[in-house]
Jmol script that loads the backbone (N, CA, C; Angstrom):
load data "model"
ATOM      1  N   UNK A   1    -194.972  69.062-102.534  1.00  0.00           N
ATOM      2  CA  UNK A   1    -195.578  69.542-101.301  1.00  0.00           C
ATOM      3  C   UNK A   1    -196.528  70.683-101.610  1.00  0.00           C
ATOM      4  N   UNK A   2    -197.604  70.569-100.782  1.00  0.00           N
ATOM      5  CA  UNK A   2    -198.605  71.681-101.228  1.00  0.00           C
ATOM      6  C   UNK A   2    -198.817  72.652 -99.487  1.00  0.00           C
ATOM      7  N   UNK A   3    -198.723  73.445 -99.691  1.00  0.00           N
ATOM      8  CA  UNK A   3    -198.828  74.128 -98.175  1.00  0.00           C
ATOM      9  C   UNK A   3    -200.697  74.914 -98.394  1.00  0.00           C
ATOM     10  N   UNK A   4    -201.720  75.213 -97.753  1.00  0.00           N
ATOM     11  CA  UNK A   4    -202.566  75.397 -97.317  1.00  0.00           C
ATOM     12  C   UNK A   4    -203.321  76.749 -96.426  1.00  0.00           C
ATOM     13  N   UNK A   5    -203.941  77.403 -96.662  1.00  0.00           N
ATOM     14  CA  UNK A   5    -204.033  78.681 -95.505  1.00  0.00           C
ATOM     15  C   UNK A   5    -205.010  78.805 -95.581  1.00  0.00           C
ATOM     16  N   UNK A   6    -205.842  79.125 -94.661  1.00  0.00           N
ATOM     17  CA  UNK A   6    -207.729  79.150 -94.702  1.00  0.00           C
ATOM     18  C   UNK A   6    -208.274  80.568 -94.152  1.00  0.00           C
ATOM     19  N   UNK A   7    -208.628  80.920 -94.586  1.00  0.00           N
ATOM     20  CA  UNK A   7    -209.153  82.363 -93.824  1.00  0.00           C
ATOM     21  C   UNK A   7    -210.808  82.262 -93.844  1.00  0.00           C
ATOM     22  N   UNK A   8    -211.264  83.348 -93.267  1.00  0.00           N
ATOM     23  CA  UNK A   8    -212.942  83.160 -92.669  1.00  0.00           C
ATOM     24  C   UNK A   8    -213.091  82.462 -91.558  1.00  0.00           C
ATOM     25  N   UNK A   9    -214.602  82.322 -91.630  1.00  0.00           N
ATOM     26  CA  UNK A   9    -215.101  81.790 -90.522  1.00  0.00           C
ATOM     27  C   UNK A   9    -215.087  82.766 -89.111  1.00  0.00           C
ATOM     28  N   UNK A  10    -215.888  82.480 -88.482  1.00  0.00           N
ATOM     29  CA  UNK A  10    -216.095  83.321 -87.136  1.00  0.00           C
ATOM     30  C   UNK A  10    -217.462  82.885 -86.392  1.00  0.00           C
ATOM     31  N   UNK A  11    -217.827  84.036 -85.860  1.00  0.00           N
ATOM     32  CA  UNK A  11    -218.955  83.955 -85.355  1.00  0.00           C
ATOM     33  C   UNK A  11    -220.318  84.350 -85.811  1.00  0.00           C
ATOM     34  N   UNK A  12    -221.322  83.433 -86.065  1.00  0.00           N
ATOM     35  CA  UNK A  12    -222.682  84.097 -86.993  1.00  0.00           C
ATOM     36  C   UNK A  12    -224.046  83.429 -85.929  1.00  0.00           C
ATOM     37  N   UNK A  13    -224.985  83.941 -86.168  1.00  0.00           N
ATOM     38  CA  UNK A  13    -226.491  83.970 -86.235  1.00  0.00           C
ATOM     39  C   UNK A  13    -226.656  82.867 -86.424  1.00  0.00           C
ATOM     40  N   UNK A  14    -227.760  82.067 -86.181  1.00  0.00           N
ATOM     41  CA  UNK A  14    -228.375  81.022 -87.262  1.00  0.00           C
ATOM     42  C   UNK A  14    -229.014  81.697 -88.279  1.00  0.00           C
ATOM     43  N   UNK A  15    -228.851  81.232 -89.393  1.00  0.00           N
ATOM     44  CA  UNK A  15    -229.881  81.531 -90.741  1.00  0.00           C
ATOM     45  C   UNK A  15    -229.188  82.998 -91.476  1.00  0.00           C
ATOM     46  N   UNK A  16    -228.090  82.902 -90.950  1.00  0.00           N
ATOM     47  CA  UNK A  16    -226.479  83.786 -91.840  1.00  0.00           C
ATOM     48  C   UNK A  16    -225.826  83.350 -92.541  1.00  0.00           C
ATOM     49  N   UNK A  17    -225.025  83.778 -92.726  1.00  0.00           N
ATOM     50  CA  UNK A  17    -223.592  83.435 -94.148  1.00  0.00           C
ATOM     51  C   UNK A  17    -222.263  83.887 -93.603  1.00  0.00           C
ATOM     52  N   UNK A  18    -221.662  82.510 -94.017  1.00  0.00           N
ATOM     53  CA  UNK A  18    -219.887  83.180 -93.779  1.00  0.00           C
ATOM     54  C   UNK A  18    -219.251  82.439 -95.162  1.00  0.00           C
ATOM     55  N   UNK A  19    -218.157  83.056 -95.400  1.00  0.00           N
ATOM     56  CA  UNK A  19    -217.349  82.741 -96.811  1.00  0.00           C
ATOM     57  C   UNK A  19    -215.633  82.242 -95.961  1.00  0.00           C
ATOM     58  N   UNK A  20    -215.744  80.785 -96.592  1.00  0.00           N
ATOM     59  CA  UNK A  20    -214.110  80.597 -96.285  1.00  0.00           C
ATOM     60  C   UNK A  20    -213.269  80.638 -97.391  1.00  0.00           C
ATOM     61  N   UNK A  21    -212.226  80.941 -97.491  1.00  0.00           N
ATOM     62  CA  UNK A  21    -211.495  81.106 -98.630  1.00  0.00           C
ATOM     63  C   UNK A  21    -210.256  80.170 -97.844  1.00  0.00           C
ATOM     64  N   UNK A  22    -209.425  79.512 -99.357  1.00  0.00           N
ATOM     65  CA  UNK A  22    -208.394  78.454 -98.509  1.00  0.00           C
ATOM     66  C   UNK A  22    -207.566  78.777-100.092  1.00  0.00           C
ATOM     67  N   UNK A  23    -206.192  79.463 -99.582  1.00  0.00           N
ATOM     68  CA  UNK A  23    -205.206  79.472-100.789  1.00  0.00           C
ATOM     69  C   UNK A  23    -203.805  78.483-100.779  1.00  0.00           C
ATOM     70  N   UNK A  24    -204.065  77.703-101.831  1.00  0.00           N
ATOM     71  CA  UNK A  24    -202.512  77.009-101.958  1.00  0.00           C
ATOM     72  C   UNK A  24    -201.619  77.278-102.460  1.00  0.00           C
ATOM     73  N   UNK A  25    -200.309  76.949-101.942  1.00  0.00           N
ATOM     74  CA  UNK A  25    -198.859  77.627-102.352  1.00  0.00           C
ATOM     75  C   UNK A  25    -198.223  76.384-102.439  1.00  0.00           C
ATOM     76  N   UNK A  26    -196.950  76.155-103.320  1.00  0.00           N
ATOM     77  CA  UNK A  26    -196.152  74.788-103.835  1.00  0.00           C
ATOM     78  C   UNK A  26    -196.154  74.088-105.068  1.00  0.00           C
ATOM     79  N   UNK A  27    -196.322  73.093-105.008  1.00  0.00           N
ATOM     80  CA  UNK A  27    -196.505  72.240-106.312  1.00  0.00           C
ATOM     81  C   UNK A  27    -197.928  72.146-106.186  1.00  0.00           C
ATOM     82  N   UNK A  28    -199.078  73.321-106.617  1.00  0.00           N
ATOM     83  CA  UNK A  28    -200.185  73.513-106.935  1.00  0.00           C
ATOM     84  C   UNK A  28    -200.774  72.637-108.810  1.00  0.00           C
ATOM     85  N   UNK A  29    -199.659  72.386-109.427  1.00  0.00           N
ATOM     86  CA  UNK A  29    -199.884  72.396-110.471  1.00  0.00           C
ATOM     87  C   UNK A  29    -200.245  70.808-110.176  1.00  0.00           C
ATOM     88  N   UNK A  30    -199.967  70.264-109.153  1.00  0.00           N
ATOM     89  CA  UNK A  30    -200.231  68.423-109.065  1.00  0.00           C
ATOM     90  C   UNK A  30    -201.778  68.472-108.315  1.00  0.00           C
ATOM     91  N   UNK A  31    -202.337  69.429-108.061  1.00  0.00           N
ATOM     92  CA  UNK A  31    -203.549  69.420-107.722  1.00  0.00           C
ATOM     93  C   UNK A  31    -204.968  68.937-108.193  1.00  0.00           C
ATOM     94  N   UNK A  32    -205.328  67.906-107.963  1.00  0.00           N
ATOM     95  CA  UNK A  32    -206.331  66.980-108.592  1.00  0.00           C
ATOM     96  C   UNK A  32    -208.318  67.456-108.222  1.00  0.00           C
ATOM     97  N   UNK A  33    -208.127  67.964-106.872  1.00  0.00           N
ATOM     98  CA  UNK A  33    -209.169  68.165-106.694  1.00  0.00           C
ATOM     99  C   UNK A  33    -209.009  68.946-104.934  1.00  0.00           C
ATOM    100  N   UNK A  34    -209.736  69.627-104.444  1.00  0.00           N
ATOM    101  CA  UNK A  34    -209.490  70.054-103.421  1.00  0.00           C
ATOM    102  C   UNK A  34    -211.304  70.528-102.711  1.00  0.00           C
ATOM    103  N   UNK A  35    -211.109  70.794-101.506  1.00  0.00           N
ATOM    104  CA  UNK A  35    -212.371  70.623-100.703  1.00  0.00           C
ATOM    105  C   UNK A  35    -212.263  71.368 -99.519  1.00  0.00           C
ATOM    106  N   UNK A  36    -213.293  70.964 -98.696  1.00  0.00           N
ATOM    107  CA  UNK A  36    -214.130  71.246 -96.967  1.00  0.00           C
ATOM    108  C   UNK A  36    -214.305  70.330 -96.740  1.00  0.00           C
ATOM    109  N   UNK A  37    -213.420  70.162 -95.367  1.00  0.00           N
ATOM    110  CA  UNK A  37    -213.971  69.104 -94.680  1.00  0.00           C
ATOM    111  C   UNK A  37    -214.178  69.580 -93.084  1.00  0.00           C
ATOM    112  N   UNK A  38    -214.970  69.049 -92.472  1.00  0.00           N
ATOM    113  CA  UNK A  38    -215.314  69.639 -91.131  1.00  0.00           C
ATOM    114  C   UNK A  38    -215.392  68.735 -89.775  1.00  0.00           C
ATOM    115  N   UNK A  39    -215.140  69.190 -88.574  1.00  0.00           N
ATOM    116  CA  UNK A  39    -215.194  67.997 -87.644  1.00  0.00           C
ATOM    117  C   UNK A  39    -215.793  69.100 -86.349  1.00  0.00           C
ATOM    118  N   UNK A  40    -217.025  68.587 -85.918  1.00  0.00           N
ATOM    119  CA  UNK A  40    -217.270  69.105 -84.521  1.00  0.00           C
ATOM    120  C   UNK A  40    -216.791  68.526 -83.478  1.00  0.00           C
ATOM    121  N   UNK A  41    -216.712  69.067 -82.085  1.00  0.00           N
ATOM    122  CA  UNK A  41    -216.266  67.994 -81.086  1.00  0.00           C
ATOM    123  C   UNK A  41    -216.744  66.711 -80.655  1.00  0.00           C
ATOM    124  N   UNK A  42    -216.109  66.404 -80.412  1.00  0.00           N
ATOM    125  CA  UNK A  42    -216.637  64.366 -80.504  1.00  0.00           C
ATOM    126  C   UNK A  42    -217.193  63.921 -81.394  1.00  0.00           C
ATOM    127  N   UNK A  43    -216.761  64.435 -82.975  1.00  0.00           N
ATOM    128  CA  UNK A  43    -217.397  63.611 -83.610  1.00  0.00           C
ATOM    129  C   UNK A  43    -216.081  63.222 -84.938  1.00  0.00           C
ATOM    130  N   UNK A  44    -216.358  62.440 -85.787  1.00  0.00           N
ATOM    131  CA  UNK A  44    -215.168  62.342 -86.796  1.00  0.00           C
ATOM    132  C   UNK A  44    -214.757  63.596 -87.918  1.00  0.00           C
ATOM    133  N   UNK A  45    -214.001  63.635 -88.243  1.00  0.00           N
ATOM    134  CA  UNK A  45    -214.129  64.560 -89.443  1.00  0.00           C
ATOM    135  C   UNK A  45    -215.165  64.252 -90.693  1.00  0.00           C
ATOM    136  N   UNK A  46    -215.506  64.986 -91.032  1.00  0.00           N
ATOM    137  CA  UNK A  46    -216.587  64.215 -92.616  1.00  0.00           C
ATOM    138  C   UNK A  46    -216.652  65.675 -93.468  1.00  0.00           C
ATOM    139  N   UNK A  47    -216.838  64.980 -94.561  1.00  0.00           N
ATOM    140  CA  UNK A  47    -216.291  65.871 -95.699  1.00  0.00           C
ATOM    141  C   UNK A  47    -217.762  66.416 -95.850  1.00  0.00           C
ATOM    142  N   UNK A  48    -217.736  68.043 -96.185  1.00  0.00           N
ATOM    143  CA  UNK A  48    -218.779  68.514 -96.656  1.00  0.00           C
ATOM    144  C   UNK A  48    -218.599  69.169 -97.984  1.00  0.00           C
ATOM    145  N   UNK A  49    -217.709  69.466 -99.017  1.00  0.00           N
ATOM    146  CA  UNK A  49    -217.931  69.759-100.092  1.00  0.00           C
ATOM    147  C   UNK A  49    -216.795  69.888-100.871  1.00  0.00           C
ATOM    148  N   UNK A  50    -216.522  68.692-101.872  1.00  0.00           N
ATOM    149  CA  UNK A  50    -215.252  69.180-102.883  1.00  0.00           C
ATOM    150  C   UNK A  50    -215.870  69.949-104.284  1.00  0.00           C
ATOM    151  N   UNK A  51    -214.141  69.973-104.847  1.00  0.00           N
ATOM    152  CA  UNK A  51    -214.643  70.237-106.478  1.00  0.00           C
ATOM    153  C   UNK A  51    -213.178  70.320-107.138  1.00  0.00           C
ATOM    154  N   UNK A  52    -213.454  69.324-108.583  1.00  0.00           N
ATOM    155  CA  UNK A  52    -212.258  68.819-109.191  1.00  0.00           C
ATOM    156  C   UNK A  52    -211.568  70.281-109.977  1.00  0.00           C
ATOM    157  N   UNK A  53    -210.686  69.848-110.446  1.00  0.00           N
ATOM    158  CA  UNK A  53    -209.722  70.369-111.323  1.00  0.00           C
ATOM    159  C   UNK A  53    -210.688  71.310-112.774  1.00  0.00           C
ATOM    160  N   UNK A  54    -211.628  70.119-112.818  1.00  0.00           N
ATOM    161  CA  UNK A  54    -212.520  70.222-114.047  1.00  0.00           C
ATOM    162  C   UNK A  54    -213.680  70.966-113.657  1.00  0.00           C
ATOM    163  N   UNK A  55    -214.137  71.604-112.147  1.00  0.00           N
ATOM    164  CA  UNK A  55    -215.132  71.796-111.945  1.00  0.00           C
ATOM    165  C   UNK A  55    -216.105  71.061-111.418  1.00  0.00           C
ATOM    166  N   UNK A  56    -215.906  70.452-111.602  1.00  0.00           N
ATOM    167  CA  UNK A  56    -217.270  68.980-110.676  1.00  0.00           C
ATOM    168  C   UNK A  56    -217.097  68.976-109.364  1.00  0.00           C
ATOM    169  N   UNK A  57    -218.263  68.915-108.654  1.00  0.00           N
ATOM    170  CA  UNK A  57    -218.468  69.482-107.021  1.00  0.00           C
ATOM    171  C   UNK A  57    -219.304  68.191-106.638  1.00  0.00           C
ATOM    172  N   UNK A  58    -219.337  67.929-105.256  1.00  0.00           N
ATOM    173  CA  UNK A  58    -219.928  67.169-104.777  1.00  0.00           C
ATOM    174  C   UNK A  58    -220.134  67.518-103.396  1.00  0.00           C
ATOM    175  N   UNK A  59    -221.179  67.572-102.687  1.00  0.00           N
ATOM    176  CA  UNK A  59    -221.419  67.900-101.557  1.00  0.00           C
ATOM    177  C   UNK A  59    -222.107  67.027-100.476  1.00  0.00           C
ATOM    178  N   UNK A  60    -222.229  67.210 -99.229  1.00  0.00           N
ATOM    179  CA  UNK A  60    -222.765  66.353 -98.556  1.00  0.00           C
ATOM    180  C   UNK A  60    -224.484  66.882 -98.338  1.00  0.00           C
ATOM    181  N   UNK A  61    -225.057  65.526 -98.003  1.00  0.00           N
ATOM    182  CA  UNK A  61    -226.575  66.295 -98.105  1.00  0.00           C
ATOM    183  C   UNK A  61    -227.264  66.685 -97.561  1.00  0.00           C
ATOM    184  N   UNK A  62    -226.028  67.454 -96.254  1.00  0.00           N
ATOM    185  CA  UNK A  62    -226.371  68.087 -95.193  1.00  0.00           C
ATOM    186  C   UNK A  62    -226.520  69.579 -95.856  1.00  0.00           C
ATOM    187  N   UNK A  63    -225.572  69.720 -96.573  1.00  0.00           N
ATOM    188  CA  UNK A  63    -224.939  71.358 -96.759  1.00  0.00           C
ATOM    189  C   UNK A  63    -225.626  71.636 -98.131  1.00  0.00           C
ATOM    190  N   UNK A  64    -226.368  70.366 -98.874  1.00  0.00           N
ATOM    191  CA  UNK A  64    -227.067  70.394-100.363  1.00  0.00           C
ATOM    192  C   UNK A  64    -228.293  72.188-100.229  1.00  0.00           C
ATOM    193  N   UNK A  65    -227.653  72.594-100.889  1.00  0.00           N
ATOM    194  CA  UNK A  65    -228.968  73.689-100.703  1.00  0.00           C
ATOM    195  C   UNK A  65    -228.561  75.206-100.347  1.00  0.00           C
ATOM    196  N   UNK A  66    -227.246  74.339 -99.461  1.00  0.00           N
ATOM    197  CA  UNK A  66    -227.222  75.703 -98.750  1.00  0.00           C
ATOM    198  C   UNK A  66    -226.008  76.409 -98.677  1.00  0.00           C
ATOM    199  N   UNK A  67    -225.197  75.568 -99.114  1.00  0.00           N
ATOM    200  CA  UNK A  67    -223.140  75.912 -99.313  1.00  0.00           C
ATOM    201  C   UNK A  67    -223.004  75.675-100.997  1.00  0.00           C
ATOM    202  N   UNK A  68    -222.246  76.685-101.112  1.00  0.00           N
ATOM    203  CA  UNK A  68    -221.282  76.501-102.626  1.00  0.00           C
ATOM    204  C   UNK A  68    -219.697  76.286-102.499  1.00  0.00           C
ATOM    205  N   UNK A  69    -218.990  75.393-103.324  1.00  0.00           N
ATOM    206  CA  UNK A  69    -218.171  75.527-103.069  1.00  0.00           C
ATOM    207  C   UNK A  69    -217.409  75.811-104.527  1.00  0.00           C
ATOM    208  N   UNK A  70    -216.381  76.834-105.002  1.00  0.00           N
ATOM    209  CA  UNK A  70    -215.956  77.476-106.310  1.00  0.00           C
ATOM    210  C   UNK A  70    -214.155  77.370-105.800  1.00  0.00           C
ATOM    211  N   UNK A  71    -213.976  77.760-106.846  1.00  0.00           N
ATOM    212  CA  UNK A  71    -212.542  77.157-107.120  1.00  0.00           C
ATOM    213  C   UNK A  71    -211.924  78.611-108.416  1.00  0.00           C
ATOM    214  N   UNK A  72    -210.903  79.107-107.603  1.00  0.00           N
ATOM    215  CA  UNK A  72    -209.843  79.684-108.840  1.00  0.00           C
ATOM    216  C   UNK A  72    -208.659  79.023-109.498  1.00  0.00           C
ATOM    217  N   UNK A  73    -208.442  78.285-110.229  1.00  0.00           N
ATOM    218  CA  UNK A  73    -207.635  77.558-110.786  1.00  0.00           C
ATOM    219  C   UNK A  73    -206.708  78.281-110.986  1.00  0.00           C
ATOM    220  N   UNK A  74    -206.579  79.420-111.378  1.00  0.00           N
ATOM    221  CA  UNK A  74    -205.155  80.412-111.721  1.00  0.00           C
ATOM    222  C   UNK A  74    -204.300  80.649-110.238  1.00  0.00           C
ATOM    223  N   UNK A  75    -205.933  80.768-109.627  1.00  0.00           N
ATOM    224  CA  UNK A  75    -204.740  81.121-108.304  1.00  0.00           C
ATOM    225  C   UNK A  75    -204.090  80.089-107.167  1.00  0.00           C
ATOM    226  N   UNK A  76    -205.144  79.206-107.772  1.00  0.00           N
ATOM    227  CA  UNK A  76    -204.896  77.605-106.658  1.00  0.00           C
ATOM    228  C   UNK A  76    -205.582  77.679-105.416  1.00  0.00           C
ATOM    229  N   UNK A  77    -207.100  78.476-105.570  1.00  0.00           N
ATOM    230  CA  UNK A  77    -207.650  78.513-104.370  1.00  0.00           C
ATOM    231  C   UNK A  77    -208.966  78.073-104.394  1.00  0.00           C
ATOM    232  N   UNK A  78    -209.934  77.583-103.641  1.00  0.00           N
ATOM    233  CA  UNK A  78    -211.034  77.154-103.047  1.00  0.00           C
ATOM    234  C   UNK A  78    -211.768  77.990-101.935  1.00  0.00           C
ATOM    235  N   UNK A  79    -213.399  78.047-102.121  1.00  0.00           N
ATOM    236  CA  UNK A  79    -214.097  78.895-101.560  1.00  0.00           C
ATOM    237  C   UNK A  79    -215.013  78.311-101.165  1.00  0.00           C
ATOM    238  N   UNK A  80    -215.655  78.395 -99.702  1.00  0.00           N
ATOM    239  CA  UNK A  80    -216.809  77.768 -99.858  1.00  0.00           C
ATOM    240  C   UNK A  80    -217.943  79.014 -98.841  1.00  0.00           C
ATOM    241  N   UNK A  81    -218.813  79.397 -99.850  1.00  0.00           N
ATOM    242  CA  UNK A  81    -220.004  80.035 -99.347  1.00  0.00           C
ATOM    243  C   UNK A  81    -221.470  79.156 -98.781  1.00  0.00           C
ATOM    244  N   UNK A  82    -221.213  79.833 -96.950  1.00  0.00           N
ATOM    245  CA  UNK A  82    -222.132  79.138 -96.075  1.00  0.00           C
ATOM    246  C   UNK A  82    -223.053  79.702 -96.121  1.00  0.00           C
ATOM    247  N   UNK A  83    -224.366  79.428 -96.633  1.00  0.00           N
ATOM    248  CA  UNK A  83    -225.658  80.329 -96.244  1.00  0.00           C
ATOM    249  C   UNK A  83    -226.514  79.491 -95.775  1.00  0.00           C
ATOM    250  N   UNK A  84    -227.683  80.015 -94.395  1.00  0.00           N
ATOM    251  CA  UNK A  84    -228.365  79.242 -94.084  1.00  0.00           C
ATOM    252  C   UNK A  84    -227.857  79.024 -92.738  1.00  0.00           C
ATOM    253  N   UNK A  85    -227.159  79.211 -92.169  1.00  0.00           N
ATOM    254  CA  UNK A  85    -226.263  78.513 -91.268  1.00  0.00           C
ATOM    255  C   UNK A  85    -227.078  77.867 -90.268  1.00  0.00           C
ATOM    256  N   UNK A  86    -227.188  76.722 -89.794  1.00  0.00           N
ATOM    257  CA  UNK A  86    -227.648  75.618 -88.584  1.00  0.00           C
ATOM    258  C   UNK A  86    -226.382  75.960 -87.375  1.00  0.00           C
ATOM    259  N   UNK A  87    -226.621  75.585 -86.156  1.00  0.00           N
ATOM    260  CA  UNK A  87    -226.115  75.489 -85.334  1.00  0.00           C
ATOM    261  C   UNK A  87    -225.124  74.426 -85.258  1.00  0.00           C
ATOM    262  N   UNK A  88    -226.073  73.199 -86.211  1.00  0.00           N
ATOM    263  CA  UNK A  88    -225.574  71.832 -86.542  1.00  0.00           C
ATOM    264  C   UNK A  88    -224.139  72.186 -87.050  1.00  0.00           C
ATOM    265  N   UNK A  89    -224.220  73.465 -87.858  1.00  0.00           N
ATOM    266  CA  UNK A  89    -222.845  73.843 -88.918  1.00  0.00           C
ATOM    267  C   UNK A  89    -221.830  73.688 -87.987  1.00  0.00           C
ATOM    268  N   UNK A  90    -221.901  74.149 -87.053  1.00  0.00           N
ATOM    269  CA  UNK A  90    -220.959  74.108 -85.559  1.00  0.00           C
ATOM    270  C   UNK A  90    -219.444  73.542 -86.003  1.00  0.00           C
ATOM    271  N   UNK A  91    -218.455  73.775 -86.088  1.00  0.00           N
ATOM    272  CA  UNK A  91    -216.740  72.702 -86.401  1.00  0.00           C
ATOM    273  C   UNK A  91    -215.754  73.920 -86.536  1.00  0.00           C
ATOM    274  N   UNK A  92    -214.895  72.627 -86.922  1.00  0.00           N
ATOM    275  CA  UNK A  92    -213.874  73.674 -87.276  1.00  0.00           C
ATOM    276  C   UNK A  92    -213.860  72.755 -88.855  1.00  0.00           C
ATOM    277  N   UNK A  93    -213.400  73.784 -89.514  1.00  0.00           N
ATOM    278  CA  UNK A  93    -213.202  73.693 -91.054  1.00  0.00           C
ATOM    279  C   UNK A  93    -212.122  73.342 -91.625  1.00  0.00           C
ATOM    280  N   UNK A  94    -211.991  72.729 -92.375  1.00  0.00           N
ATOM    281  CA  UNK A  94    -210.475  72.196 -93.018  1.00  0.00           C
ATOM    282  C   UNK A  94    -210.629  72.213 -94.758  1.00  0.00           C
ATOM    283  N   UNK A  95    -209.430  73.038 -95.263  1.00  0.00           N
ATOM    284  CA  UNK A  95    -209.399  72.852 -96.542  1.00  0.00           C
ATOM    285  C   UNK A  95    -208.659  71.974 -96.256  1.00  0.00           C
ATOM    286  N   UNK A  96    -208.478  70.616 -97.882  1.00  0.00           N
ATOM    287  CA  UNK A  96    -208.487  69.762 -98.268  1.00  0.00           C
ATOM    288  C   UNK A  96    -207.965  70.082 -99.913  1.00  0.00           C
ATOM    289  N   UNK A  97    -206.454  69.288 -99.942  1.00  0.00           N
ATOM    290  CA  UNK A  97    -206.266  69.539-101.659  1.00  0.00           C
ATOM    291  C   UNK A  97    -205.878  67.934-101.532  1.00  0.00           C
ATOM    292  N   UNK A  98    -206.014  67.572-102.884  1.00  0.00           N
ATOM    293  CA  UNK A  98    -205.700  66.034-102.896  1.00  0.00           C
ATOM    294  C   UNK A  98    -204.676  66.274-104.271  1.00  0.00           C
ATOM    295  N   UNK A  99    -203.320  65.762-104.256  1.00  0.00           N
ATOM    296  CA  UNK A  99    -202.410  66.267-105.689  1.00  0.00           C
ATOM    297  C   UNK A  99    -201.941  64.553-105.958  1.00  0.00           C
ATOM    298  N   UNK A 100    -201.907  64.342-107.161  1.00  0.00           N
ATOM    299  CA  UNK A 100    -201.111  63.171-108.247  1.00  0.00           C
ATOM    300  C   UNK A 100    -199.942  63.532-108.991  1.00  0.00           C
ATOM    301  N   UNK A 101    -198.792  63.115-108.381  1.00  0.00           N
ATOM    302  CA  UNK A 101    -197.315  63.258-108.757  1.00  0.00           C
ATOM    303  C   UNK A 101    -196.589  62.212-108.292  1.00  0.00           C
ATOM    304  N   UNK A 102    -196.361  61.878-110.103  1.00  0.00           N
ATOM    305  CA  UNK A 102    -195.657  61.029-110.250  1.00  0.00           C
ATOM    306  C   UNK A 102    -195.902  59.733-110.075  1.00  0.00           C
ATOM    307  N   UNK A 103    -197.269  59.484-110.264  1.00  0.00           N
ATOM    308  CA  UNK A 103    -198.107  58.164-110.200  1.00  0.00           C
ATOM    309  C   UNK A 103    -198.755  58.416-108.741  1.00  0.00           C
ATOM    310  N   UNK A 104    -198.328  59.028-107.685  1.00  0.00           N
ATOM    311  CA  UNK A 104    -198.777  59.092-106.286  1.00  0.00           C
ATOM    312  C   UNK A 104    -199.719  59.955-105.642  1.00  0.00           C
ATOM    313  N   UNK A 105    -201.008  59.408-105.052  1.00  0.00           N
ATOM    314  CA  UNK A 105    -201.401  60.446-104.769  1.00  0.00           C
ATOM    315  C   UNK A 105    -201.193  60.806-103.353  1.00  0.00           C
ATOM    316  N   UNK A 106    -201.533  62.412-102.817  1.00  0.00           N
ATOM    317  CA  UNK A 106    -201.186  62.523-101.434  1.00  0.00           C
ATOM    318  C   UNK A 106    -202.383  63.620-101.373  1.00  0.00           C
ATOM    319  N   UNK A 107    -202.671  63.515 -99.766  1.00  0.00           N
ATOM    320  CA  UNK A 107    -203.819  64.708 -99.576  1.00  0.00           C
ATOM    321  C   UNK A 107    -202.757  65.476 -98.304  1.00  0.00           C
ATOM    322  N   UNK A 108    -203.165  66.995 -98.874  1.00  0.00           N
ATOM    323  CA  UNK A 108    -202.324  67.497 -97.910  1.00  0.00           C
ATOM    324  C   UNK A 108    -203.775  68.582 -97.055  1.00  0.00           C
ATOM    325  N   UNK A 109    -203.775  69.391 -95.607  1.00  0.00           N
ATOM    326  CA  UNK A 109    -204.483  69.862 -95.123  1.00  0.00           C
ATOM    327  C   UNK A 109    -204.671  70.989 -94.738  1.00  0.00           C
ATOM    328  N   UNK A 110    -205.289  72.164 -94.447  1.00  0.00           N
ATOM    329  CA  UNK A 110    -204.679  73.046 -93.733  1.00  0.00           C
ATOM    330  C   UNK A 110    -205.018  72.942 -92.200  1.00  0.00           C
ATOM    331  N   UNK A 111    -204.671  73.999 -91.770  1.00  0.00           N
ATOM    332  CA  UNK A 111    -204.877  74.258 -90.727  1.00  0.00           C
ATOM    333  C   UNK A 111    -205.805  74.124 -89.507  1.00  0.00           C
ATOM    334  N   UNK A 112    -207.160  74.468 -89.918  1.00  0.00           N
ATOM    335  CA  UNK A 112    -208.362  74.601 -89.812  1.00  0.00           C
ATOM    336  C   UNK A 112    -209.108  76.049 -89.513  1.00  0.00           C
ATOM    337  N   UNK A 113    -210.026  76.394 -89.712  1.00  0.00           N
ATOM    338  CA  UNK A 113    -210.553  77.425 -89.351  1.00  0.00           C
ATOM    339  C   UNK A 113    -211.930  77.037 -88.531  1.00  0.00           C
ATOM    340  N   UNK A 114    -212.164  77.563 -87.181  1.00  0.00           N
ATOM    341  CA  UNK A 114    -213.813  77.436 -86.573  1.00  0.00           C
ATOM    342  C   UNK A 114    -214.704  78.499 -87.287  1.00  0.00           C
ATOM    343  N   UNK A 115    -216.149  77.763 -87.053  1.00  0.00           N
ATOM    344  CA  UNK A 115    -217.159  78.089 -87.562  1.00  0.00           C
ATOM    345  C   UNK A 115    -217.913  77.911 -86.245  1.00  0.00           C
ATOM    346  N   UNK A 116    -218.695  78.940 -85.753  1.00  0.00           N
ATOM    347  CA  UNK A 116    -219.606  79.087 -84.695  1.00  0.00           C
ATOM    348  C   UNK A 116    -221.092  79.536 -85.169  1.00  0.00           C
ATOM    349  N   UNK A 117    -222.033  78.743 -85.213  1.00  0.00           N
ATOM    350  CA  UNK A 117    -223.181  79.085 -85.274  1.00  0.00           C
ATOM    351  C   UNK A 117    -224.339  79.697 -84.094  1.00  0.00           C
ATOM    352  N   UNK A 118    -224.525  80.384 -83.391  1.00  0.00           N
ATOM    353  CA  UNK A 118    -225.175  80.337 -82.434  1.00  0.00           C
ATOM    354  C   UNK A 118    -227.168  80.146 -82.696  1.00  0.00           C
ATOM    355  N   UNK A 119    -227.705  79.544 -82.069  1.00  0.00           N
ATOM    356  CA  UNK A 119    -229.176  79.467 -81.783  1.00  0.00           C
ATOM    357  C   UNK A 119    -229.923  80.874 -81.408  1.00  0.00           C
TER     358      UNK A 119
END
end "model"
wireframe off; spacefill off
backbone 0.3
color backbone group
């Protein structure tokens, strides 16, 4: 089991920056890769930015340009720096760890955190 906690996010400007930080606690050591994923109202969730175990990131090519997303492996946590911010950014935020134990994989979630962009 991997438990999840997200901090950041709030209220910004367009064409600002906010930093989410998301720390995991548990069997961190089965952790394969972990992420952002985001969902505004009425729309689906969709992933905007992982990054593996090894470092390898992948982002959506909405956020290409303008979000980083970094990773502390010692501590079992994930970061993702918003700059640029669109209104579009608009959701609530979800870290995302995906762990392999014991042949199985499972994605576990947190909480969520909102992100408010205003115009």
């Amino acid at each position: 089991q991997v438990q999840l906690v997200e901090s950041g996010g709030g209220l910004v400007q367009a064409g600002g920056s906010l930093g989410l930080s998301c720390a995991a606690s548990g069997s961190t050591f089965s952790i394969i890769r972990m992420g952002w994923y985001r969902q505004a109202p009425g729309k689906q969730r969709e992933l905007v930015a992982t990054i593996s175990s090894g470092g390898t990131t992948s982002y959506a090519d909405s956020v290409k340009g303008r979000f980083t997303i970094s990773r502390d492996n010692g501590k079992a946590s994930v970061f993702l720096q918003m700059n640029s911010l669109k209104p579009e950014d608009t959701a609530v935020y979800y870290c995302n760890a995906d762990t392999l134990d014991w042949g199985s994989k499972f994605v576990y979630w947190g909480q969520g955190t909102q992100v408010t962009v205003s115009s």
